[in-house]
C-alpha positions as CSV (number, residue, x, y, z in Angstrom):
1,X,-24.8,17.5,-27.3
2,X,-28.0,18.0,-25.1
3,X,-28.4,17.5,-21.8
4,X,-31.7,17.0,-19.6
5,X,-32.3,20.2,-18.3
6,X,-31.7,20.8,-14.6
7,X,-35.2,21.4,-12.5
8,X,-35.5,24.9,-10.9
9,X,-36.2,23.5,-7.6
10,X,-35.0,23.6,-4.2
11,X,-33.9,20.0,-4.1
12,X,-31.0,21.0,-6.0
13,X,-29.4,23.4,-4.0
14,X,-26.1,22.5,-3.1
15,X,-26.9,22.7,0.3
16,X,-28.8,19.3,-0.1
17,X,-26.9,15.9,-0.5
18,X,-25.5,15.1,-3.6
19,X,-27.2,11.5,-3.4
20,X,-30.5,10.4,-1.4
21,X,-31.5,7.1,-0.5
22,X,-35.3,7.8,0.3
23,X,-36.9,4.6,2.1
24,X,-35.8,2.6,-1.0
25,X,-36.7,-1.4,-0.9
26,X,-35.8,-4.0,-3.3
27,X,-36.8,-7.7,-3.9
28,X,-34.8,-10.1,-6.1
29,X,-36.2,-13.4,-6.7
30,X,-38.9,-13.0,-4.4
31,X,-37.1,-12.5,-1.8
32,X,-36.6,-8.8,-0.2
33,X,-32.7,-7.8,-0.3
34,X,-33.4,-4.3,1.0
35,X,-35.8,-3.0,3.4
36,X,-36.7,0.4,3.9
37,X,-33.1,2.1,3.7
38,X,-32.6,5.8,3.5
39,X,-29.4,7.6,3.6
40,X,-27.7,10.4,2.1
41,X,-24.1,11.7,1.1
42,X,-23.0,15.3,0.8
43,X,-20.8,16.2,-2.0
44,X,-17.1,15.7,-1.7
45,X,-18.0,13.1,0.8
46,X,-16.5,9.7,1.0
47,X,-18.9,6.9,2.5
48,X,-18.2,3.9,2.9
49,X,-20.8,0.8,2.9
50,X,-20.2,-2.2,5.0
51,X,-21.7,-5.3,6.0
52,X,-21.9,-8.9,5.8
53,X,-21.4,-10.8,2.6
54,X,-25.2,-11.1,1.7
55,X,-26.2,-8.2,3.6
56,X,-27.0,-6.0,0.5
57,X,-24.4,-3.7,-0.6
58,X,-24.5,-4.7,-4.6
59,X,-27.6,-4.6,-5.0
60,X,-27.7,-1.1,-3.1
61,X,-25.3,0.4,-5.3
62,X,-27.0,-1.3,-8.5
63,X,-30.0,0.3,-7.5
64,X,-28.2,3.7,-7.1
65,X,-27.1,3.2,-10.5
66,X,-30.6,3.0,-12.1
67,X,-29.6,-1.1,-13.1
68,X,-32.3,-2.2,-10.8
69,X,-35.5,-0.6,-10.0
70,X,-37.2,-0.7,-6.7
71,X,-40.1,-1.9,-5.4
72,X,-40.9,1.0,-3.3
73,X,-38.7,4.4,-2.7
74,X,-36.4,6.6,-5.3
75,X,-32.8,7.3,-5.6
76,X,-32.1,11.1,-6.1
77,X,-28.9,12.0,-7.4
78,X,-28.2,15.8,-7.4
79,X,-32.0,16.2,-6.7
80,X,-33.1,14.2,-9.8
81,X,-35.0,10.9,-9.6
82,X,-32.7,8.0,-10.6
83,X,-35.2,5.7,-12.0
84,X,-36.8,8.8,-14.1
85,X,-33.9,9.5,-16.4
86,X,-32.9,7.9,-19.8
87,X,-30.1,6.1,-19.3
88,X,-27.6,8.5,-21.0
89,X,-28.8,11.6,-18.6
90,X,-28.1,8.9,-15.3
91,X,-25.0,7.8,-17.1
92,X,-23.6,11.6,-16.6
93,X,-24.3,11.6,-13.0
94,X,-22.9,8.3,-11.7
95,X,-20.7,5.9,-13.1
96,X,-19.5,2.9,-10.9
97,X,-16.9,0.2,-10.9
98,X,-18.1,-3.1,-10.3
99,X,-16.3,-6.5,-8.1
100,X,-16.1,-8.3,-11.0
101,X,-13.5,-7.1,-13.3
102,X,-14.0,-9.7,-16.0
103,X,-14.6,-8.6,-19.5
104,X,-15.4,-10.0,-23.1
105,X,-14.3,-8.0,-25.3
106,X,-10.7,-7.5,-26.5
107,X,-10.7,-4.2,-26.8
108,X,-7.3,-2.7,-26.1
109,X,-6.9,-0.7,-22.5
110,X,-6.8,2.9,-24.0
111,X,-10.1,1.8,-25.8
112,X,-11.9,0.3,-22.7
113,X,-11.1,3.4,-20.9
114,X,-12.9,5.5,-23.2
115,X,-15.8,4.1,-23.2
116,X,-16.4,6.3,-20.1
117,X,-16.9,9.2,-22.5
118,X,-20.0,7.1,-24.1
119,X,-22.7,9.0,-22.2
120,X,-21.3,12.4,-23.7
121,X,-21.0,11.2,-27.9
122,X,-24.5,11.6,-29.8
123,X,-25.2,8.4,-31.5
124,X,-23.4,9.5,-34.9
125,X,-20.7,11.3,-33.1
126,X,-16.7,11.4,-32.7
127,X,-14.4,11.8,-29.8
128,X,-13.4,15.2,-29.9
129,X,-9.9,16.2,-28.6
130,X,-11.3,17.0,-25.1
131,X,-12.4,13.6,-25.2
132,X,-9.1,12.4,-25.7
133,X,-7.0,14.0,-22.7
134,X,-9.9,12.9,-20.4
135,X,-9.1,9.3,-21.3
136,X,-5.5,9.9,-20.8
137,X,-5.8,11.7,-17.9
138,X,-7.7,9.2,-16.5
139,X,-5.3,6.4,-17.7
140,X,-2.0,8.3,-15.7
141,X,-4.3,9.0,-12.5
142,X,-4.6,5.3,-12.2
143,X,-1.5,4.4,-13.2
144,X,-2.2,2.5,-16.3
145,X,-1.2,4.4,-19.1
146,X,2.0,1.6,-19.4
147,X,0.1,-0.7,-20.9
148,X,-2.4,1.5,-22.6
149,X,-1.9,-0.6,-25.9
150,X,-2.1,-4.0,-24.2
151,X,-5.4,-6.0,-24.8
152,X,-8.0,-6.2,-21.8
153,X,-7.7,-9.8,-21.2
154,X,-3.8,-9.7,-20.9
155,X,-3.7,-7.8,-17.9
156,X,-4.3,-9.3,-14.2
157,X,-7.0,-9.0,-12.6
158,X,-5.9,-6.0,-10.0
159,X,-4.8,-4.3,-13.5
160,X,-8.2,-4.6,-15.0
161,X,-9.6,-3.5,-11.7
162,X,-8.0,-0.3,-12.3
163,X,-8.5,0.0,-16.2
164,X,-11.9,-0.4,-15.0
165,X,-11.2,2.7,-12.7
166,X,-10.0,4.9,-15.2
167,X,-13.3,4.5,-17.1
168,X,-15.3,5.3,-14.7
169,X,-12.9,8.4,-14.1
170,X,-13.1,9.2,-17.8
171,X,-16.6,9.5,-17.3
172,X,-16.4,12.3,-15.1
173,X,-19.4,11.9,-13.0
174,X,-19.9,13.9,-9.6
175,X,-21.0,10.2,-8.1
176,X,-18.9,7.6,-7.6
177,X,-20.0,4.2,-7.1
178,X,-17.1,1.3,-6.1
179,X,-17.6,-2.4,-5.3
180,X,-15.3,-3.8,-3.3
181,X,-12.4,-1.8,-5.5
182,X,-9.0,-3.3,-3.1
183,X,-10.3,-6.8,-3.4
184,X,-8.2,-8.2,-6.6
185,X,-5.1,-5.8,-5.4
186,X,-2.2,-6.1,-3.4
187,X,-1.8,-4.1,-0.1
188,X,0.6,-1.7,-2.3
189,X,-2.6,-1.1,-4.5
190,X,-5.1,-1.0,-2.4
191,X,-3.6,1.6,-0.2
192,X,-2.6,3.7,-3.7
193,X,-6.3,2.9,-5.0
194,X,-8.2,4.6,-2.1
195,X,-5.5,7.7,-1.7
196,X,-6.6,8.2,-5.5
197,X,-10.3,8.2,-3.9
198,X,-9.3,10.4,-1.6
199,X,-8.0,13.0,-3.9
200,X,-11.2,12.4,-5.7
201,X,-13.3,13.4,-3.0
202,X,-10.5,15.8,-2.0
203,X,-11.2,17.1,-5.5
204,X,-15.1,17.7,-5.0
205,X,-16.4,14.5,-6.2
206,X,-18.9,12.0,-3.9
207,X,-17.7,8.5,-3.5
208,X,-19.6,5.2,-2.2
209,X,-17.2,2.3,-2.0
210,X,-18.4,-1.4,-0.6
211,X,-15.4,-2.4,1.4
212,X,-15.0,-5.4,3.2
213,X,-12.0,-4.2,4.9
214,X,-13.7,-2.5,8.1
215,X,-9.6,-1.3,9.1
216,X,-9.4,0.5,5.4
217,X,-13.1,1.8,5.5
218,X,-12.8,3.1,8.9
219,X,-9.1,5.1,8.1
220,X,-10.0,6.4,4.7
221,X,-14.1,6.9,4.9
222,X,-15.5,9.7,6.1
223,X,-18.7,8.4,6.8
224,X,-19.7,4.7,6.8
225,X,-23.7,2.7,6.1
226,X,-23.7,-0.2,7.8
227,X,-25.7,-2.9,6.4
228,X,-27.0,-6.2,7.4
229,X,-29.5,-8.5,6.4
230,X,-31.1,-5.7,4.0
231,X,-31.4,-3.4,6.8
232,X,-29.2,0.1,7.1
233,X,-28.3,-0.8,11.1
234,X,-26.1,2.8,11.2
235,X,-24.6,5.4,9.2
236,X,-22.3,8.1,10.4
237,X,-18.4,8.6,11.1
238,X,-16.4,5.1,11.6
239,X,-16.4,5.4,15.5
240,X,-19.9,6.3,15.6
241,X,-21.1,3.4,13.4
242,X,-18.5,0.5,14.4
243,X,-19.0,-0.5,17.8
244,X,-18.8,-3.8,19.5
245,X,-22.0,-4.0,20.0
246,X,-23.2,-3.3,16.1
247,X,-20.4,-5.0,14.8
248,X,-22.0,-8.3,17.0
249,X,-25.5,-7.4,15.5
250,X,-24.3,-7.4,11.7
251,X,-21.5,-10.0,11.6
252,X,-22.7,-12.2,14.5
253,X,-18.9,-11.8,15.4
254,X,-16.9,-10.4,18.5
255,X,-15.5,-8.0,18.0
256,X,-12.9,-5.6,19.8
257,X,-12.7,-2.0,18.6
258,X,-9.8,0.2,19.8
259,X,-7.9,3.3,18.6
260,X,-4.9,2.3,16.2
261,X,-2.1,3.3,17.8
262,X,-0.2,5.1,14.8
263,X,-3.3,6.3,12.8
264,X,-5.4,7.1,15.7
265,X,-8.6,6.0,13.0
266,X,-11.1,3.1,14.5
267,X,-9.8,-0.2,14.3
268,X,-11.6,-3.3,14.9
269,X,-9.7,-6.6,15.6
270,X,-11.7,-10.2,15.6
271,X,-11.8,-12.0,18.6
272,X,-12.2,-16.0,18.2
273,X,-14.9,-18.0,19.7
274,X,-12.4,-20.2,21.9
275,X,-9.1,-19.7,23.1
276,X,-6.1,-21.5,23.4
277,X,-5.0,-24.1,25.4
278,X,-1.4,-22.0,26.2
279,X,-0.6,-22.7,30.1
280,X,1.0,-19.9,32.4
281,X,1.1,-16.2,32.8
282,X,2.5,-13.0,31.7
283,X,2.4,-9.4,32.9
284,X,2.2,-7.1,30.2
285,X,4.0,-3.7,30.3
286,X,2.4,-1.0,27.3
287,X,0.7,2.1,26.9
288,X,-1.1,4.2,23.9
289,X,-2.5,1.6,22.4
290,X,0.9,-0.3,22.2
291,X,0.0,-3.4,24.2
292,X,-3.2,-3.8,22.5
293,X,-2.7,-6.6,20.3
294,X,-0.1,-8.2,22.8
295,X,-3.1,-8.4,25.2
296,X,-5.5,-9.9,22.4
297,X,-2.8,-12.6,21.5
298,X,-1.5,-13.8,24.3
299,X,-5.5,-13.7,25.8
300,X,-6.5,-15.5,22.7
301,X,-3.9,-18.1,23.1
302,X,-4.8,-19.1,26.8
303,X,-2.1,-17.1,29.4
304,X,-3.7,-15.9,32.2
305,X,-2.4,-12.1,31.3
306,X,-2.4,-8.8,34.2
307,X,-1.1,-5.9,32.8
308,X,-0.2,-2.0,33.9
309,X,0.5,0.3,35.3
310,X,-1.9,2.2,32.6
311,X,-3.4,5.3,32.7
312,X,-7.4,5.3,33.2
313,X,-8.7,6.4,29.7
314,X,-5.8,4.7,28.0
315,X,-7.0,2.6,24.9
316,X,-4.8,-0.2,26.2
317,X,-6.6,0.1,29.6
318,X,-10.3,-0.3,27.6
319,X,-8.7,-3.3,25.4
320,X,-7.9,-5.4,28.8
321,X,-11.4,-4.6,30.2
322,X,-12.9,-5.7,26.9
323,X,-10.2,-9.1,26.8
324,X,-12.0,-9.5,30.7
325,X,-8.3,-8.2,32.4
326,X,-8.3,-6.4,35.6
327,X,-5.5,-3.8,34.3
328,X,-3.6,-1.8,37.4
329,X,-4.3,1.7,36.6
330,X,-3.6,4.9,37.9
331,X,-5.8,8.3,37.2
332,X,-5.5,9.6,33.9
333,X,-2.5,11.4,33.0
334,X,-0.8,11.0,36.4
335,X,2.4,8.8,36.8
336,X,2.9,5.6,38.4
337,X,2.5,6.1,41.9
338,X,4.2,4.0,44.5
339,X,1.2,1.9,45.7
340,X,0.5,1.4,41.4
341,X,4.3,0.7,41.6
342,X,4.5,-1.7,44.0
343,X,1.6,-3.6,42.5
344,X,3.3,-3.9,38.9
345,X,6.3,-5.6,41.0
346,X,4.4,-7.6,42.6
347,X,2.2,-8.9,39.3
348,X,5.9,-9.1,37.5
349,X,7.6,-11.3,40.1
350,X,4.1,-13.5,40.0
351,X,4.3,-13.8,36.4
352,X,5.8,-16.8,34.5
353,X,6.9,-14.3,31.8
354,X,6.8,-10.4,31.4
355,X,6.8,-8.6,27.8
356,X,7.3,-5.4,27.0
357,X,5.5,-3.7,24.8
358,X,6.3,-1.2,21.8
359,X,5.4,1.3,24.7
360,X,6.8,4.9,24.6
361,X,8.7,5.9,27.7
362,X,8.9,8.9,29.7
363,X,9.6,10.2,33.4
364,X,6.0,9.2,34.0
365,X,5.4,5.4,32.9
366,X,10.0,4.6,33.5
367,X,8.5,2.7,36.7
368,X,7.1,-0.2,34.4
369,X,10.1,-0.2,32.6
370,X,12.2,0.1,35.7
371,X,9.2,-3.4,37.6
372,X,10.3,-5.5,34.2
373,X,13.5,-6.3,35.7
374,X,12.0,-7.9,39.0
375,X,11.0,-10.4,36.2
376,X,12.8,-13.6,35.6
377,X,12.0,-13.8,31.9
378,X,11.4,-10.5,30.1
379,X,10.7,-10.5,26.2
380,X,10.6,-7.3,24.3
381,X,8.5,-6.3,21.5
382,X,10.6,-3.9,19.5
383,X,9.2,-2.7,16.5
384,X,10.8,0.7,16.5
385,X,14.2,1.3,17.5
386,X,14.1,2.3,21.8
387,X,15.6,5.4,21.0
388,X,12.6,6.5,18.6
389,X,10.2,6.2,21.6
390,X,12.4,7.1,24.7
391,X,11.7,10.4,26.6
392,X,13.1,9.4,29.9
393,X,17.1,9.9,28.8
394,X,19.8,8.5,29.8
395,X,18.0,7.2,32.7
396,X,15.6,5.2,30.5
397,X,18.1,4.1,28.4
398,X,20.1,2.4,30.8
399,X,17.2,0.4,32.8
400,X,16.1,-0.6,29.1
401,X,19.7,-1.7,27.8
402,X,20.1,-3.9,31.7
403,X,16.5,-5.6,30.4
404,X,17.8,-6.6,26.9
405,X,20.9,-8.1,28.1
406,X,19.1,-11.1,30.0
407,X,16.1,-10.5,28.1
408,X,14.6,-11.5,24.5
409,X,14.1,-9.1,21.8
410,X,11.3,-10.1,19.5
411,X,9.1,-8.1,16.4
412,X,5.4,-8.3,16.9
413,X,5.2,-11.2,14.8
414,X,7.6,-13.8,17.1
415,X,5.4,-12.8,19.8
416,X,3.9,-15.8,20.8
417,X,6.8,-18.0,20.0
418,X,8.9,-16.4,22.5
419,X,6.5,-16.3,24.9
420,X,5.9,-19.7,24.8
421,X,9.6,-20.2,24.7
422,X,9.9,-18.0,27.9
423,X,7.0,-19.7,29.9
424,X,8.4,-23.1,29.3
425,X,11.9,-22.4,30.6
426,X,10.1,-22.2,34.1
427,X,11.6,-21.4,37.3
428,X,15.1,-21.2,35.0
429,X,17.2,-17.8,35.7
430,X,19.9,-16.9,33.7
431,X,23.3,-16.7,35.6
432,X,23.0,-12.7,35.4
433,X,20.0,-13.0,37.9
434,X,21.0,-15.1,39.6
435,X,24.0,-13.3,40.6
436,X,22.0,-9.8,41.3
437,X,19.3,-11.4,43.5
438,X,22.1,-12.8,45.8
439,X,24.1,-10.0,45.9
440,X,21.0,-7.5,46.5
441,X,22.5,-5.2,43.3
442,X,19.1,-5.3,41.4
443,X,16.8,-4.9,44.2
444,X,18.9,-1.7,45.7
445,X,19.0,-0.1,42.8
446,X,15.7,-0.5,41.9
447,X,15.2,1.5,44.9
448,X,17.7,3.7,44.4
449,X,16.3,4.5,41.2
450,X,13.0,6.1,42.6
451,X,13.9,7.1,46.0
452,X,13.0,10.7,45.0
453,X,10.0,10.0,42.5
């Protein structure tokens, strides 16, 4: 079996990118898809290209492929010129898995999967053994060695999606081309789909993946090229490359982009182009990036919506500013302070309805939790046990037990409903309230509780 022979020059050191992009433009019909774009990937890199349906991405990675050929500019893959190799030399270097998982034949699945090893079987040649544990190698890395018997067009389309995989894996390129590879799968596959990319690129190998998903590029992708209307607007890591303003320029979208709370990766949220018509307000209580999607619902649906005390620097503090909220802050890292106290009380006893966030609680943020109860209708986001997130003891345990009592527990995804629910009750307290705000219990102990903060 012969191979082209590698040039002895400088372009393929492996200090240079395993794939170039060099100024490459391409017309289809006429019409230009792709103007002027250059970018590059290092090996063991995992990039991921995003953009507008429309904005070029297929035909980018078609032309990476060799399938098209350019009007002006090269492709260089492991310094060699794309668009200058026979078919079965480029068919070593890159091997790609397209959207469209539909097939004629009715080959079997084992069978389709080895076709990967095409590229390396002279035209009168066998599969040798080596052959044969590549294709079943490839087939248990992607899970579908179960039905390796099974004709092609028996399996769903998410199955063929990852027969399709394991071909291209049985190929053993170092460059990996995917097209929109989560967007036939469930959210069990797609998350299991790009961890297998990961250990690919973990592994040494270079992957470009066309994901609509801007959440999933920007958590699994090292880098991202950001396309639109033909145009490569920005590459570099996800927070680099997807901000508000970009985002606006390629989607002609708003767009909020915040810190996920959990993963800490980019994460970019849609805003809609006209809010509710919900009447009332609520003062929201959160922290770390907790309150961030409370604030974008509740905003999107029509309350008028304060919230703090936050921290300045907090992501939650930077989502209210983007929503237009005038958050109460304090400096960054430092506790609630009296005067920040007094002004969370204040904006709570205002308020039609308070919610509290997922929020974490310590000694330094308690005074929120300890404002919530100067509210007269308090709904609680608990997505995680209060236990899981409180730092403040016995202390915070109690003032957060007091608040469920009268209050409504809800998961993120009742939100609105008992918000809504909340609001419309009005100016109705529940007998426990009642009872504290004639007596003065509530109100002494809420100073009580502080006296020596």
């Amino acid at each position: 079996m012969s191979r082209d022979p590698r040039p002895s020059t400088e372009a393929t050191d492996r200090a240079d990118p395993l794939l170039a992009v060099e100024d490459l433009t391409v017309s289809l019909g006429g019409n230009e898809v792709l103007t002027g774009v250059t970018a590059s990937a290092d090996r063991g890199q995992f990039v991921g290209l995003v953009g507008p349906n429309g904005a070029g991405k297929t035909t980018l990675l078609r032309a990476i492929t060799g399938a098209l050929t350019p009007d002006a500019g090269q492709v260089r893959i492991d310094g060699r010129v794309v668009a200058d190799l026979a078919s079965k030399a480029a068919s070593r270097l890159v091997a790609s898995v397209p959207q469209d998982t539909s097939l004629s034949f009715d080959f079997d699945v084992r069978e389709t999967v080895a076709m990967g090893r095409t590229p390396y079987i002279s035209r009168f040649g066998r599969r040798t053994r080596a052959d044969r544990q590549i294709v079943e190698s490839a087939m248990a890395r992607t899970d579908v060695a179960q039905f390796a018997d099974r004709s092609i067009t028996e399996i769903s389309g998410g199955e063929r999606q990852r027969v399709l995989l394991a071909r291209a894996l049985a190929q053993d390129t170092p460059l990996l081309l995917l097209d929109e590879p989560t967007a036939s799968l469930d959210i069990s596959h797609q998350i299991r789909t790009l961890e297998l990319v990961g250990d690919l690129v973990a592994d040494g190998r270079t992957v470009v993946a066309a994901i609509h998903d801007l959440n999933l590029a920007a958590h699994y992708c090292d880098d991202l090229w950001l396309l639109g209307d033909g145009d490569l607007l920005a590459t570099g890591d996800p927070a680099s490359v997807l901000t508000e303003d970009r985002l606006s320029t390629a989607f002609d979208a708003d767009a909020l982009v915040t810190r996920h709370p959990v993963t800490g990766s980019t994460y970019v949220t849609a805003l809609p182009t006209s809010r509710g018509d919900a009447e009332g307000s609520v003062h929201v209580i959160g922290g770390g990036g907790s309150a961030a999607r409370v604030l974008y619902l509740l905003s999107s649906a029509g309350y008028r919506v304060t919230v703090g005390a936050l921290n300045e620097g907090d992501s939650d503090t930077e989502t209210a500013r983007h929503l237009g909220i005038d958050p109460i802050t304090v400096d960054p890292f430092a506790p609630v302070d009296a005067g920040a106290r007094e002004a969370v009380g204040d904006a709570v006893e205002a308020a039609d309805a308070v919610v509290v966030a997922d929020v974490e609680v310590g000694d330094g943020n308690l005074a929120n939790l300890e404002a919530a109860r100067r509210g007269d209708r308090v709904v609680l986001v608990e997505d995680r046990p209060f236990s899981d997130r409180n730092f403040a003891g016995e202390r915070g345990q109690r003032i957060y037990e007091a608040l469920k009592e009268r209050g409504t527990v809800v998961g993120s995804r009742d939100l609105l409903g008992a918000v809504s629910e909340a609001v419309d009750s009005g100016g109705q307290e529940t007998g426990a309230t009642r009872t504290d705000r004639e007596d003065g219990t509530e109100s002494d102990e809420s100073l009580s509780e502080f006296a020596d903060d």
